[in-house]
N, C-alpha and C positions, 0 to 999 in steps of 0.2 A: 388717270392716276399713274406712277410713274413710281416702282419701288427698286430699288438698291438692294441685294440679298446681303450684304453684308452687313445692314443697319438693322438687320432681322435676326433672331432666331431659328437655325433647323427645323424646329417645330411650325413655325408662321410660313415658311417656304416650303415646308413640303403640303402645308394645306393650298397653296398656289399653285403647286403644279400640279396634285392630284385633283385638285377642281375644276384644271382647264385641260389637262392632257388626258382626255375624254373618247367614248371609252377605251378602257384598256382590258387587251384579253389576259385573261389569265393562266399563267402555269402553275399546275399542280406536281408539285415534283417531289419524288420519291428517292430515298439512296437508301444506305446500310453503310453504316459503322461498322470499322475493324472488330467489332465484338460482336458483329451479328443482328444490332438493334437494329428495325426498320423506321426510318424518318418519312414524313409525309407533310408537306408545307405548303399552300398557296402565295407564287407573286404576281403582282398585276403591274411590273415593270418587266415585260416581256414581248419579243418579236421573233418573227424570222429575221436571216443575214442576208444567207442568198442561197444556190441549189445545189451548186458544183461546189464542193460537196453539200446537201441539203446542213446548213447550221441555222442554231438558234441560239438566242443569248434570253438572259435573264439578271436580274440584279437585284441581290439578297444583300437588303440592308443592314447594317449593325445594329446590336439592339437599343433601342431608343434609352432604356434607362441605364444600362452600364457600359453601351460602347463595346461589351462581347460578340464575335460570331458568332453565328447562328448555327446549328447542330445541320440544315444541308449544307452548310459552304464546308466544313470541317469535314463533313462525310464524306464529298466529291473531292475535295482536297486528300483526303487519305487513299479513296479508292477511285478514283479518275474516270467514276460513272453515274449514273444519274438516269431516270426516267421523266420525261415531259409529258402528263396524263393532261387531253383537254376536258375543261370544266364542264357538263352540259346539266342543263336545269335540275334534273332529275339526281340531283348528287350535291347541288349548290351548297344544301344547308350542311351535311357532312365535310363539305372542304372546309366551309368557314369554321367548323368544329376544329377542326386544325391548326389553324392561326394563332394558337395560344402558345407561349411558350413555354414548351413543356421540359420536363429535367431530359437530360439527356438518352438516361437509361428505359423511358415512355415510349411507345409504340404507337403513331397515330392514328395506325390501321385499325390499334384497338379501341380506339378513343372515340372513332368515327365508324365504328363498325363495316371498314370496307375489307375488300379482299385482295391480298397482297396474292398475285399470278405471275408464275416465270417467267424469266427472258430467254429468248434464245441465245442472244451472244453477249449478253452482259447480268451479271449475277444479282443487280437489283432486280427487287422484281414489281413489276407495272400493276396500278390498279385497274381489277376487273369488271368494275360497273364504268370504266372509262370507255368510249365508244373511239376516242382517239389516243394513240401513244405511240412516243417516239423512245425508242432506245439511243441512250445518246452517251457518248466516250468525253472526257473533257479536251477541248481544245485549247484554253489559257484561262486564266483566272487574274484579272486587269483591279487592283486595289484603287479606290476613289478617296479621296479624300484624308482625314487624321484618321487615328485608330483613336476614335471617341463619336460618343450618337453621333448620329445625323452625316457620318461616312458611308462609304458602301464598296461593293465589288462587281466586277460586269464577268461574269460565267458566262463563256462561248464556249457552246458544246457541237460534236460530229454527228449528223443522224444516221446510226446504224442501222435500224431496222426501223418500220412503219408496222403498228396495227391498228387495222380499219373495221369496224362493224362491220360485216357484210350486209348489213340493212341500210346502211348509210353511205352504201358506196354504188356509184352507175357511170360506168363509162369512163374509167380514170379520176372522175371529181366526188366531193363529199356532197350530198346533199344537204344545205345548210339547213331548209327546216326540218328534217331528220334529228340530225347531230344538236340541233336546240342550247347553243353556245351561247355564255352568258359572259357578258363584261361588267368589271370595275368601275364604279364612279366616286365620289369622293364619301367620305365617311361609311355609312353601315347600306351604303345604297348600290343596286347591281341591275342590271338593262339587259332585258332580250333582244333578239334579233329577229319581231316581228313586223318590222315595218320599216321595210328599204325601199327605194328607186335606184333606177338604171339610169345612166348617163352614158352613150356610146364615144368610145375613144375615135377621135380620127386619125386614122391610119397615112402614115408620111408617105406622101408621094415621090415615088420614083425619080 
């Protein structure tokens, strides 16, 4: 089968790519509004860049029925910060609690009863049942699309600071089944990371 996006719907293409671009991890990312409100949002359109400097990007789509930004893209646009909290089982069902779109002036820490915890160099502050977080400065804000649903924006952000569970950390790496990180699949459905294999890379000869 052979489809054309443009004989489509936003809606019928974003159910194609979220059912093939499998899985995908998620950022749980946190800002503050110039008045102080704390935001807290899950997206599962998220990656690392590269290291030098450690960046990460995400992309907070417009909303589906009126084509408005989203209260994080607005928040990191006003204040040029942002936290990257990763998702691990034990908190799933409270991020998806968040995904609602809520008025502006709503607090989703309250909503999902988590605990918003300082930053060091940046005034948002990171959730604390989060076993991973990146403090993260914005590096550009790349607009996709019309300013109507089905647009979006790609947020590249700088990682300032890492905090690591110390329960989840040996030898410079995270242990994965520790950290118990949970990916996106398409509709109301989400995938552990119990059951991997090892493929060994061959190393280029000299």
């Amino acid at each position: 089968m052979i489809i054309d996006p443009k004989t489509q719907n936003f809606s019928e293409n974003h159910k194609l790519m979220t059912g093939s671009i499998l899985p995908r991890p998620i950022a749980f990312v946190s800002t503050r509004s110039l008045k102080g409100v704390l935001n807290l949002a899950p997206f599962s359109y998220f990656n690392g860049v590269c290291s030098k400097p450690p960046t990460i990007v995400f992309s907070p789509a417009r909303r589906g029925y009126d084509g408005k930004t989203k209260d994080t893209l607005n928040n990191i646009r006003e204040t040029g910060e942002f936290v990257v909290n990763i998702v691990s089982e034990d908190i799933a069902e409270k991020m998806v609690a968040c995904s609602t779109d809520f008025e502006p002036e709503v607090s989703e820490f309250d909503i999902a009863n988590l605990t918003p915890t300082t930053c060091q160099k940046i005034k948002v502050p990171m959730v604390k049942e989060s076993k991973v977080s990146f403090e993260c400065i914005l590096n550009k804000i790349v607009p996709i699309g019309n300013p109507e649903p089905g647009g979006g924006f790609v947020v590249i952000g700088t990682i300032v600071l890492f905090h690591i569970d110390d329960d989840i950390y040996n030898d410079g790496k995270i242990d994965i089944e520790k950290i118990q990180p949970i990916g996106r699949l398409s509709g109301n459905n989400y995938i552990r990371t119990v059951d991997s294999f090892e493929i060994i890379r061959k190393i280029k000869p000299e």
